[in-house]
N, C-alpha and C positions, 0 to 999 in steps of 0.2 A: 481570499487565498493568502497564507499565509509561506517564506519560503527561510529554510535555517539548513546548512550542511547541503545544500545544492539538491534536497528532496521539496519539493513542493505537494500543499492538499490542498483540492477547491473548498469554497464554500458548502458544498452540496455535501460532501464527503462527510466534514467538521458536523454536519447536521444530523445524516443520517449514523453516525459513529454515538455520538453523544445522544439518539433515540437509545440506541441497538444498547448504549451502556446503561441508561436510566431504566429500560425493558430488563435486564441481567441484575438490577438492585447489586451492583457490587462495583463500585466506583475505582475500585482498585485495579479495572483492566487495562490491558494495554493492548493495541493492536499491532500487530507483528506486520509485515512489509517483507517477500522475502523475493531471492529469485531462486531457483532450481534447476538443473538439469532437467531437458524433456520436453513434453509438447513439442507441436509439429513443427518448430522453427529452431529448435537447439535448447533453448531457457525457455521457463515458466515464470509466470509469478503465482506468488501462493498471500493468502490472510488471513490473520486467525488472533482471537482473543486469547491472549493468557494476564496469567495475576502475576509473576514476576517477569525479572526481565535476567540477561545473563549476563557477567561480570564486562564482558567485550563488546554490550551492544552498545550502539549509539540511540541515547531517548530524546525524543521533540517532543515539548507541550503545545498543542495546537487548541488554543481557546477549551482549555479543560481536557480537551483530550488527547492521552498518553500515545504518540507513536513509537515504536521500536522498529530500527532495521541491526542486524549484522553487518560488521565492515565489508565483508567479503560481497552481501548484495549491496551498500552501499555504492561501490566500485561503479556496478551496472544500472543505477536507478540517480545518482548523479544529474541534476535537469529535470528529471523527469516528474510530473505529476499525477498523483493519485486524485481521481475522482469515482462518484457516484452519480452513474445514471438509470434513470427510468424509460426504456422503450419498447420496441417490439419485440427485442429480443428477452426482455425479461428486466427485473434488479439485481444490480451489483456494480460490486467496485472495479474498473478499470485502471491499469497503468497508462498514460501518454507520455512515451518514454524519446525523445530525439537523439538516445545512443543507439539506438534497432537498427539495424539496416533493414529485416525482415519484419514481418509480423502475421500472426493467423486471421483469420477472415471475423474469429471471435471476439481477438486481441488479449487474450492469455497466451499467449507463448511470442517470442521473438526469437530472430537472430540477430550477432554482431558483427 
């Protein structure tokens, strides 16, 4: 686990990112970190590959690979870390965020 600017990523995360980029042959990705208005708690969080990044985001290199948040979700993701899990409910990346007061049962969406 690595931690820079108060966002932290597991190990597991760093792993399954750096498959999901070697699977896309284009090493120039970056994974985006975002929050959004919505879901059932107030904010969401959202991720998604892009090839650039925008003049105001803040970048982390995390053992090869490129994170990106915006300041504005920086704000909200502050402590928090990103992981990948495997279980009943499926794969994907989750936030473990200790600025929530709320959270959904899925743990995509929070409130503050």
């Amino acid at each position: 686990m690595t931690d820079d600017g108060g966002l932290k990523i597991t190990d597991s995360a760093i792993s399954q990112l750096n498959a999901l980029i070697t699977s896309k042959a284009n090493p120039e990705l970056r994974f985006r970190v975002y929050v959004q208005g919505g879901g059932c708690s107030g904010f969401q969080y959202g991720f998604q590959f892009e090839e650039e990044s925008a003049l105001d985001d803040i970048e982390f290199d995390r053992n090869g690979v490129k994170l990106v948040v915006d300041p504005l979700s920086l704000q909200y993701l502050s402590g928090a870390e990103v992981d990948f899990i495997d279980d009943l409910m499926g794969t994907r990346f989750i936030v473990n965020n200790p600025n929530a007061s709320t959270t959904c049962g899925c743990g995509a969406s929070f409130g503050i």
